[in-house]
C-alpha positions in Angstrom: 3.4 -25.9 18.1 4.5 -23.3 16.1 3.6 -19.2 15.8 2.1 -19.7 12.5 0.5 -22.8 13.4 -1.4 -21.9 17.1 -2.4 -18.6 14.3 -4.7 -21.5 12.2 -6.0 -22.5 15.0 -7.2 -19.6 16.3 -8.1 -18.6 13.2 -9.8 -21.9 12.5 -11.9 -21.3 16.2 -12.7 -17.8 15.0 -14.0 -18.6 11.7 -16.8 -20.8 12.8 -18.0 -18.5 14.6 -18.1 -16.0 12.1 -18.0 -17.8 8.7 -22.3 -17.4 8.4 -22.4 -13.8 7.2 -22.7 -11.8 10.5 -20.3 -9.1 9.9 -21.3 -7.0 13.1 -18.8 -5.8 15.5 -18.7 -8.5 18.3 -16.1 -10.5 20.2 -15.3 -13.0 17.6 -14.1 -10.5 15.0 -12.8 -8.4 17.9 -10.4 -11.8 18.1 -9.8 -11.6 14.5 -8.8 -8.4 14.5 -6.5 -8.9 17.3 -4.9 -12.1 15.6 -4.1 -9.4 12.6 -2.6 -7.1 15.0 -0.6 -9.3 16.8 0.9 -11.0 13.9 2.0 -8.0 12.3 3.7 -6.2 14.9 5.2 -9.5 16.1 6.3 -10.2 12.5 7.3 -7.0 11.0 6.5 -3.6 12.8 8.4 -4.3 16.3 11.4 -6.3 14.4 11.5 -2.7 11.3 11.8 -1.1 15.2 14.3 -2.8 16.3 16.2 -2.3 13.4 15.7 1.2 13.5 17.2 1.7 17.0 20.4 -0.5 16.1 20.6 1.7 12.8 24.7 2.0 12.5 23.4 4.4 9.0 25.9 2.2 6.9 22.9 0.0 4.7 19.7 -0.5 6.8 18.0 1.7 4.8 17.4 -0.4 1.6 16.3 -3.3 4.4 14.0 -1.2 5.9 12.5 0.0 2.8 12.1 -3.4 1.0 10.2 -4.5 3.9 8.0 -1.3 4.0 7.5 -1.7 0.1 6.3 -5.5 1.2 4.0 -3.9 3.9 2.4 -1.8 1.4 1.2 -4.5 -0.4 0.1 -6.2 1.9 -1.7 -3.9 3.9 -3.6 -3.4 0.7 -4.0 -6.7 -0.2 -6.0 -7.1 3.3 -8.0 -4.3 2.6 -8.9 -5.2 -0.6 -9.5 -9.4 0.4 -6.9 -10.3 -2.2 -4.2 -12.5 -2.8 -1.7 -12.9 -5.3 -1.6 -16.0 -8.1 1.1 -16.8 -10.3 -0.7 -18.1 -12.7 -3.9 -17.0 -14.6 -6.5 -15.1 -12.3 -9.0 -17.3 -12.0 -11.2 -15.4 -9.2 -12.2 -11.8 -9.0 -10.4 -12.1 -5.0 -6.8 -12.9 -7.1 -4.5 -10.7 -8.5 -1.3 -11.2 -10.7 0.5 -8.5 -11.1 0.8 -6.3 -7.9 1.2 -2.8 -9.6 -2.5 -2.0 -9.5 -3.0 -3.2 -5.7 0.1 -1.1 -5.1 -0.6 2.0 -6.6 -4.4 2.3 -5.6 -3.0 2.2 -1.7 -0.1 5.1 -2.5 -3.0 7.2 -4.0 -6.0 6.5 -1.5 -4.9 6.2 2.2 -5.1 9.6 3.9 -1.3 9.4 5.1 0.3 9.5 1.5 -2.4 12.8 0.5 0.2 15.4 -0.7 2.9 13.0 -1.9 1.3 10.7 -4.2 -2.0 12.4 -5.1 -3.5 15.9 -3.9 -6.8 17.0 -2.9 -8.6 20.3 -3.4 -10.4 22.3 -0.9 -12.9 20.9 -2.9 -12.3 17.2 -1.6 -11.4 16.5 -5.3 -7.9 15.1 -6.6 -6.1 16.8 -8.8 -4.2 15.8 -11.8 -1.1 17.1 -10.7 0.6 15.0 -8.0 4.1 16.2 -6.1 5.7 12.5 -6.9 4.3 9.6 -9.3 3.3 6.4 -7.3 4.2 4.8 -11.3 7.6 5.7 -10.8 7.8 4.8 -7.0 6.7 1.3 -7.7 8.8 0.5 -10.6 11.9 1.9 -9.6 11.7 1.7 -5.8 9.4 -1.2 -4.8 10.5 -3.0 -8.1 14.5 -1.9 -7.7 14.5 -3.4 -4.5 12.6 -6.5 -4.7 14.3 -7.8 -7.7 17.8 -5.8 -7.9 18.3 -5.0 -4.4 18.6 -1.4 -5.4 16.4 2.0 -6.0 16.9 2.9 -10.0 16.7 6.2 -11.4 16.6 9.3 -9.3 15.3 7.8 -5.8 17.6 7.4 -3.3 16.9 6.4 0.6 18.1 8.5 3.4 16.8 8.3 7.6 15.2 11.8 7.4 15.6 12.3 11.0 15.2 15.9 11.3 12.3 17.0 13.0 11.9 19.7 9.3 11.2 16.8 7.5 6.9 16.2 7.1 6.6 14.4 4.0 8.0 10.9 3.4 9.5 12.1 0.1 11.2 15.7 -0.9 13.1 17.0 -3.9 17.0 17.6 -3.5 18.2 19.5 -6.0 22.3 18.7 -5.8 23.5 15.1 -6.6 21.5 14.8 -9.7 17.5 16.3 -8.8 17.2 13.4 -6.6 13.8 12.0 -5.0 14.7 11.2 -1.3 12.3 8.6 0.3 12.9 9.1 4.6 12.5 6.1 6.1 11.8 6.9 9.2 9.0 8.8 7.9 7.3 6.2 5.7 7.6 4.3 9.0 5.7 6.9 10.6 3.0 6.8 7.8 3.0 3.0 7.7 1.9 3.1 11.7 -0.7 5.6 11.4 -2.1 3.4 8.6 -1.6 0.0 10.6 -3.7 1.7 13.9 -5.9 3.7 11.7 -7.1 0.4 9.8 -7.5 -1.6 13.2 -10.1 1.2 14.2 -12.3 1.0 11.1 -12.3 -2.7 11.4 -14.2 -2.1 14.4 -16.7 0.3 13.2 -19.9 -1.1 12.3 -20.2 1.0 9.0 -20.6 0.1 5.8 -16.6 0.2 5.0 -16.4 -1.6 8.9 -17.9 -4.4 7.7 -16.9 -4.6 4.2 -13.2 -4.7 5.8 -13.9 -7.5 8.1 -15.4 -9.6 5.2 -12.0 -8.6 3.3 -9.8 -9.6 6.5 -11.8 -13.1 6.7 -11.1 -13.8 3.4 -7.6 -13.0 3.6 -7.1 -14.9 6.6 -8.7 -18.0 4.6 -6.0 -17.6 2.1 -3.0 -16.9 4.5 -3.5 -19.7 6.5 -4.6 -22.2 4.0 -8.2 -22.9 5.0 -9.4 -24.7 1.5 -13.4 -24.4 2.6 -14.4 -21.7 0.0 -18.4 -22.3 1.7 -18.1 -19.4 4.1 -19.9 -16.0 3.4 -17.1 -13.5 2.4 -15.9 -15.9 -0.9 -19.3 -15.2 -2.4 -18.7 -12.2 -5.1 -20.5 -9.5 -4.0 -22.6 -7.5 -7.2 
């Protein structure tokens, strides 16, 4: 049997258990959660890793940062219980185009405050921002996915120097460039993965809103056509 398909299973086990409307933490989601973590690290964290440690600094970095673009989405894609369509939307859980999903993550997880949005000492954003999460989409996410490249002034560098804080800084030679440190996003990107696994455990309000999200996303990853079970009912 293959990875993906002992994942349906499991998931397929988990969701009766679940698929009622109990969202409290218990050992069933705990199960879920841990079929989340597993496949990503297995699937994309621990093989970025690897890649880091063999990094000859002759290319990986547009490799590395097409997968972390890819990440992005989809870490916020879980969040949010939505999945992409090609075609017309036809359910508020669908989304076409991914620029929205995209940009809301870069300007609301705690890891990217004070390089795509700023807050005050109020606890209030500001309008002025150190680098525009438009631009970071379109010509980085966008550059890579469908040209292979970065376009405009972005450019990719390791950022191994243990100066470097913020995943993105202004160089002023070559141009005014926007350099995006790998490494670093890599950094962020792992805060956010083990930070999200802990609120999926809470029993909050956002706790369980997440693990209705994650069951809904798991419906639609692994194919599960039964639309019956709590978390596909739009909430008001």
């Amino acid at each position: 049997m293959s990875a993906q398909n002992t994942e349906v299973v499991k998931w397929q086990s988990i969701r009766d258990c679940c698929k009622d409307g109990d969202y409290l933490y218990s050992p069933n989601w705990n199960s879920a959660i841990k079929l989340f973590e597993n496949r990503f690290r297995n699937k994309f964290i621990n093989p970025l890793n690897r890649l880091f440690k063999a990094d000859t600094k002759s290319g990986e970095g547009f490799t590395i940062v097409m997968v972390q673009c890819a990440l992005i989405e989809t870490f916020a894609a879980f969040r949010e219980g939505k999945y992409f369509r090609y075609d017309n939307v036809l359910s508020p859980y669908e989304y076409k185009d991914s620029i929205e999903l995209f940009i809301k993550f870069l300007t609301e997880i705690p890891e990217f405050n004070g390089v795509f949005y700023l807050v005050n000492a109020n606890g209030v954003k500001t309008a002025n921002t150190p680098f525009n999460s438009n631009d970071f989409y379109k010509k980085v996410r966008c550059g890579l996915m469908h040209e292979t490249r970065t376009k405009g002034n972005w450019k990719i560098t390791s950022g191994n120097s243990t100066n470097d804080k913020s995943i993105v800084s202004k160089r002023r030679r070559n141009g005014n460039c926007n350099i995006i440190y790998r490494d670093l996003l890599q950094r962020d990107l792992i805060s956010y993965f083990k930070r999200y696994i802990i609120e999926l455990k809470q029993d909050t309000e956002e706790g369980i809103l997440l693990r209705r999200n994650l069951a809904r996303k798991f419906d639609q990853l692994y194919d599960i056509e039964d639309r019956t079970a709590e978390w596909w009912k739009v909430l008001e």
